[in-house]
N, C-alpha and C positions, 0 to 999 in steps of 0.2 A: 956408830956407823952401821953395825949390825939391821939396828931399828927399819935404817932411814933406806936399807937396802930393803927390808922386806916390806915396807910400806910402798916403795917402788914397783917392786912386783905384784903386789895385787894390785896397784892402781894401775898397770900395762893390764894384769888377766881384766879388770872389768871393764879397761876401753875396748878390750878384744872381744868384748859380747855384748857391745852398743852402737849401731849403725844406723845409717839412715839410707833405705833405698829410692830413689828420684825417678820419675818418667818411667814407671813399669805402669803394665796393667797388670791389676790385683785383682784375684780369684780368690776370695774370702771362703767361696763353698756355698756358706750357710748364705751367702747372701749378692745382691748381684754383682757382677763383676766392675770394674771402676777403670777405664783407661786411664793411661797420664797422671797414675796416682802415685802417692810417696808415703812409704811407710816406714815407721819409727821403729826402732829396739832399741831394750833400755835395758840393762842387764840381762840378757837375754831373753826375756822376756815384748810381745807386741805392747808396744807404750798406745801407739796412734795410727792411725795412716786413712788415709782417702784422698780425695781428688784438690785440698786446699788443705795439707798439714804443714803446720810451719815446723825446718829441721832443730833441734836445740842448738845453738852456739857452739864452736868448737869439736860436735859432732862429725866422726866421719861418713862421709858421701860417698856412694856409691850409686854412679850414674848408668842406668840399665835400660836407657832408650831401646825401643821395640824390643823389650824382652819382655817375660812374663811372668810373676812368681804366684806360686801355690801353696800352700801346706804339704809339706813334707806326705810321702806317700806309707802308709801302712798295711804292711803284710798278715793277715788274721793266721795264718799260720806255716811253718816253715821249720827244718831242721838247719837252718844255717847254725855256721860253728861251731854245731858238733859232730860235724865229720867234714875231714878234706877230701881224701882220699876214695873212694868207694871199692875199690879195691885191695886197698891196706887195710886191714883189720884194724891194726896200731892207729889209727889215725881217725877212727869210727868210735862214738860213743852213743851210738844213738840204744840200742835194744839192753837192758837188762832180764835176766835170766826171772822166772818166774810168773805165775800169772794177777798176783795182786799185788804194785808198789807204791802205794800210794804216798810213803815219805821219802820217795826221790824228786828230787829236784833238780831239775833242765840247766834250771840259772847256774849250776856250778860247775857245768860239764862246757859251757859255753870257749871258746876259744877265742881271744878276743881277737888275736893278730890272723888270724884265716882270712887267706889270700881270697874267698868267697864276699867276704863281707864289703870291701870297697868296691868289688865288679857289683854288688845288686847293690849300691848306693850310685852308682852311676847312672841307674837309671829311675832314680829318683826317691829310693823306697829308704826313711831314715829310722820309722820301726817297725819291730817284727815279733811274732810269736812265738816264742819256740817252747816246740813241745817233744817231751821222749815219747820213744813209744818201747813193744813189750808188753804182750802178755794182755790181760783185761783190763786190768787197771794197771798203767804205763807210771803216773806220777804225776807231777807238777808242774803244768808251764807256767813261762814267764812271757812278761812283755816287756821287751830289755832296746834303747837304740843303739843303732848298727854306729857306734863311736864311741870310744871309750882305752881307757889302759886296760881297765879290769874289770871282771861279771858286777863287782859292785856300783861301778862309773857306768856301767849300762845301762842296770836294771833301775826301768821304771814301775814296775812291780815283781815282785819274785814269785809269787803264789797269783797268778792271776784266774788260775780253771784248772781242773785235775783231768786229765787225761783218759779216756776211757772208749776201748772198741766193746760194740754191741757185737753179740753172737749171733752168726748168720746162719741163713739156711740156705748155702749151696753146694753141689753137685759135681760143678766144674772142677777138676784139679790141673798144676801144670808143673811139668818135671823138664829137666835141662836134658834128660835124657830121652826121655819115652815121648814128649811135648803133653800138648792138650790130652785130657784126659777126661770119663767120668767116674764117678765114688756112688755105689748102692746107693737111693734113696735112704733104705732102711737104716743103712749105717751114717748117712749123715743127717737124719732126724734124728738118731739116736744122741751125737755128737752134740748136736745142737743144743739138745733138751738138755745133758750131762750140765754143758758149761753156763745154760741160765740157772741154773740152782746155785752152781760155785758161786753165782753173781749174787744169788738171791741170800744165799748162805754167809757169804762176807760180808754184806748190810746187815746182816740180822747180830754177826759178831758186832761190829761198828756200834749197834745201838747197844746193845748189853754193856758193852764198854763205857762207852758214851754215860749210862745208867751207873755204872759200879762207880764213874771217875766221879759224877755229882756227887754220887754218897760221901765221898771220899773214905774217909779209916785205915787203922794200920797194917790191912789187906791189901790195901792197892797197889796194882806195880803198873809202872809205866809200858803201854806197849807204842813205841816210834809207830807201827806202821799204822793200828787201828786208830791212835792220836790224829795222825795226818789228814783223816776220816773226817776229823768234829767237823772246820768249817763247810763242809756239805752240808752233813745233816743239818747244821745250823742254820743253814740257810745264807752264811755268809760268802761261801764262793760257787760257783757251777762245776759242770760235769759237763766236760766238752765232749761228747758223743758221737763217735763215728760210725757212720749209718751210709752207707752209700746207696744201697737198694729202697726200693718201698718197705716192702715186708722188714727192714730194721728199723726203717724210721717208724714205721706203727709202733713195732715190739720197743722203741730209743722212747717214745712220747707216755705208751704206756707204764713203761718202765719207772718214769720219772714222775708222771701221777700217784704210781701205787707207792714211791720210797718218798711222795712230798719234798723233792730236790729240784733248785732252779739246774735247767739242760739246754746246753746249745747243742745242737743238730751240726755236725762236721762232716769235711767230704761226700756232700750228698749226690750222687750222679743221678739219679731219679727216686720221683718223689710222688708220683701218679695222683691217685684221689688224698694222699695224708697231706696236701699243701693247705684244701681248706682248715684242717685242725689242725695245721703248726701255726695260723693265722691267726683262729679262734685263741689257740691257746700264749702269742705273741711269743711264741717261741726263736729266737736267733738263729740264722743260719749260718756256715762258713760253707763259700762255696769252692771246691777247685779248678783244676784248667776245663776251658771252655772248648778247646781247640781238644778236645776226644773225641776218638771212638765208642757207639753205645755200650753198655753192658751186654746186650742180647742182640743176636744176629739176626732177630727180627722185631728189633726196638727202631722207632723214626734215627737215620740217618745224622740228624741236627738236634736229637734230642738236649745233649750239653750245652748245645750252643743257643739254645730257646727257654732254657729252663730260670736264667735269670730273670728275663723279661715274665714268666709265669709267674713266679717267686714277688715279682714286682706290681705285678695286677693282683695278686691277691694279698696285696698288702701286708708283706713280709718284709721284715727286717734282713737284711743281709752285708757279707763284705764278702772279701776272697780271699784265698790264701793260696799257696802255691802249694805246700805240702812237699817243698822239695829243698836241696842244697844247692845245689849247681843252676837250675833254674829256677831260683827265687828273683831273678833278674827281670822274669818275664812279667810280672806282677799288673804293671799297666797293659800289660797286649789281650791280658786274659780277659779285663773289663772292657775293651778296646773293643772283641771278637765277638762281647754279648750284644752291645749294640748294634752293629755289623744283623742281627737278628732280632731286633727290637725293643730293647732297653733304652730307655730317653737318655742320653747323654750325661746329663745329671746326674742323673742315678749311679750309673757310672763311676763317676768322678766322688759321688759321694760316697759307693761301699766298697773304696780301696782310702778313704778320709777318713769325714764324720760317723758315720755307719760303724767302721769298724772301732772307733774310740768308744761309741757309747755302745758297743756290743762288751766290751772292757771296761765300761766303769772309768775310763780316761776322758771322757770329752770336756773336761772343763780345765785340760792341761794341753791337750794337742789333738788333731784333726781337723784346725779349720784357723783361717788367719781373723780374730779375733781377740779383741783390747786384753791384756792379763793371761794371755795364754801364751806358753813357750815358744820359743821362734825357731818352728821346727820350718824350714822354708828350703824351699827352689825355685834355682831365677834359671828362667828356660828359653830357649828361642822360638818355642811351637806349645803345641799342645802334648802335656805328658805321656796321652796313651797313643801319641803316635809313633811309632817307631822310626823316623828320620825325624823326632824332634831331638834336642841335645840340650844337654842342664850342666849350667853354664858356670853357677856354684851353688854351694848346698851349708846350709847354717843348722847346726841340732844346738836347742839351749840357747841359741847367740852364737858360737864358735863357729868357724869357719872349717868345713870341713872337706881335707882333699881328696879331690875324684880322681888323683890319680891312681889304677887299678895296675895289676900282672898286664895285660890287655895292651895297655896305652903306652906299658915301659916297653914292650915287646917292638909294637906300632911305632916306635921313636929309633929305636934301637936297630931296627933292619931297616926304615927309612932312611937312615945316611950309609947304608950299605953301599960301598964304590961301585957303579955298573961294572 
C-alpha cells in the first residue's frame, strides 16, 4: 500500500507540471508573436505550442482567451531575500565585514519565505540575481527562481558571477548629519590609488596560489578565500563590475584586459565615450533604474533614461536589474521608461528575457518560450511593462505558482471591512 501511495504522488506532482494553454497569444521573444495560439507543457518543461498544436489526451486545459503569456521575467540583479527589514539589522544579510570575500556565497544567505519575493512575482519577474555586496570583492552571486522551499529548490546556478565594486574617483561625500559634502581632491586620489593596488595585490595572491595549487605537494594548504578565486582566472565564471561612472568603467575594462578575466559592466549610470570599447570589446552590461537622477548637476537631465537606447545603437548587449529588495517589483517599468526615450520595444522586452539569460549562460533553459526550454511563464491581460497590466498566473518549471502577496491578503482583508 505503501508503494501504490507514493506512486500516486508523483503521478499527481507530474500532472501538476503538464498543461496545455488555449487561445492565448504567445510571445515567444526570440520570435514573432502568434495570436490564437496554444501551447503545450510536458513536465514542466515547453513540449509545443503555435497557432495549430494538437492538446495530448487527457491533458489539462487551460482556456486564456484574450490573454497573453510570456517568458517569465528576469531580474539581472537584485538583493531580494536577503533582507526584509532595512531597518532591523537582524533581518539584513546583505554586507559582510572586510574588503576581499570572494568564498561567500549569496545562495545561502537567501530567505526563501520573504514576504518580498511573492510581491516582485506579481509583477511578473520569476528569476533573479542576487548578489552580496561588501567590501571590493563582495562574493558570489546566484541566479536562483523566486519559488521554492529552500536556497537549494531555488537555485538555478549557485556560483553564476563574483561580485566585485571598481574603486572610484570621487569627491562627493554625504553624512545624515552635516548632508552633502566635499573630501580634498589630494585625499581622495590618494584613497583611490591605495585601494587599486589592494585590487591589484589580491590577483597577484590569487595567481601564486592558483600556481602553488597546480604544483600541488605536501606544502600545500588550502586557502577557502583565494580558492573561490580559480574560476575567474580560469576563465570559467565573470566578475560582475560595478562601474557606475565613465572614469570606472574605463579603469572596470582596463582592469579586465590587463588580469585576462571575462567582466560584466554593473550598475552603469554613465558611460560617455567608453560605450564604443564596451562594444568593441562585447562586453555585458547590467543596467539599473532608468527613472534617476544624473550623477552630476550639470549631466543632461534624461541621461539614465537615454542611455539604454545608446547602449543599443552601439550594439551592446544588455538587461536590467533593479539592485534593490523592496523595489525589485519595478523590474518591467524600468525597461518600460527606456523606451518612453527611444529603445525599440523589443529590445525591451528582450533585456528583462533573453538578454539577460545569455548574459548568464542560461538561455537554453529560460528567457524565451521555446521547444525544451522550462516553462517559466506569464499569462497576462496586457502587456508586462505596463503598469495597469495584471498576471493573471505564473508557472516556474511547470508548477503553478501563487500570486498571492502581503499586498492582496491586506487588499481582501480591509475590503469586507463593515462601512
Amino acid at each position: 500500500m505503501r508503494v501504490l501511495g507514493l506512486l500516486v504522488a508523483v503521478a499527481a506532482f507530474a500532472a501538476d507540471d503538464s498543461f496545455v494553454l488555449r487561445n492565448v497569444t504567445i510571445h515567444p521573444v526570440t520570435s514573432a508573436s502568434i495570436p490564437n495560439g496554444t501551447l503545450v507543457v510536458t513536465d514542466g518543461k515547453i513540449a509545443a505550442f503555435g497557432a495549430r498544436v494538437a492538446a495530448p489526451k487527457s491533458a489539462k486545459v487551460i482556456d486564456g482567451k484574450g490573454q497573453h503569456v510570456y517568458p517569465g521575467l528576469i531580474d539581472s540583479a537584485s538583493n531580494i531575500g536577503m533582507a526584509e527589514v532595512s531597518s532591523v539589522r537582524e533581518t539584513s544579510d546583505l554586507v559582510e565585514l572586510g574588503d576581499f570575500n570572494p568564498q561567500l556565497r549569496a545562495v545561502v544567505a537567501i530567505n526563501p519565505s520573504s514576504d518580498h519575493i511573492p510581491v516582485t512575482r506579481g509583477n511578473g519577474i520569476t528569476t533573479s540575481l542576487i548578489y552580496p555586496g561588501g567590501g571590493i570583492i563582495g562574493g558570489q552571486a546566484a541566479l536562483v527562481h523566486l519559488d521554492g522551499w529552500t536556497w537549494e529548490e531555488m537555485a538555478i546556478e549557485r556560483n553564476v558571477t563574483m561580485q566585485m565594486r571598481m574603486p572610484t574617483l570621487t569627491t562627493g561625500t554625504f553624512s545624515s548629519t552635516f548632508g552633502a559634502g566635499r573630501r580634498p581632491f589630494a585625499e581622495t586620489k590618494r584613497r583611490y590609488e591605495e585601494r587599486l593596488k589592494l585590487l591589484s595585490d589580491f590577483f597577484e595572491q590569487a595567481r601564486a596560489y592558483q600556481r602553488r595549487k597546480a604544483a600541488g605537494g605536501a606544502g600545500f594548504v588550502l586557502d577557502r578565500r583565494l580558492d573561490a578565486m580559480l574560476p575567474i582566472l580560469e576563465g570559467k565564471a565573470s566578475l560582475m563590475i560595478f562601474a557606475p561612472r565613465e572614469r570606472a568603467v574605463k579603469d572596470a575594462l582596463a582592469f579586465g584586459a590587463k588580469e585576462n578575466v571575462k567582466i560584466v559592466l554593473a550598475g552603469v549610470r554613465e558611460a560617455g565615450a567608453a560605450v564604443k570599447e564596451i562594444a568593441e570589446k562585447r562586453i555585458p552590461v547590467i543596467l539599473g533604474e532608468t527613472l534617476e537622477l544624473p550623477l552630476e548637476e550639470d549631466s543632461p537631465y534624461d541621461s539614465a533614461f537615454t542611455l539604454p537606447a545608446e547602449l543599443h545603437k552601439a550594439g551592446v548587449t544588455f538587461a536590467f536589474g533593479t539592485f534593490s529588495v523592496q523595489f525589485a517589483r519595478n523590474l518591467p517599468f524600468q525597461a518600460a521608461n527606456a523606451v518612453a526615450f527611444g529603445l525599440p520595444y523589443e529590445e525591451a522586452l528582450r533585456a528583462v528575457t533573453i538578454n539577460a539569460a545569455k548574459i548568464w549562460g542560461v538561455d537554453s533553459r529560460i528567457g524565451s518560450i521555446e521547444a525544451g526550454k522550462w516553462a517559466d511563464l506569464i499569462l497576462t491581460d496586457g502587456d508586462p511593462l505596463e503598469a495597469r497590466s495584471q498576471v493573471k498566473q505564473m508557472w516556474i518549471q511547470g508548477r503553478p505558482v501563487s500570486l498571492e502577496t502581503r499586498h492582496t491578503k491586506l487588499y481582501d482583508q480591509f475590503g469586507k471591512r463593515p462601512n
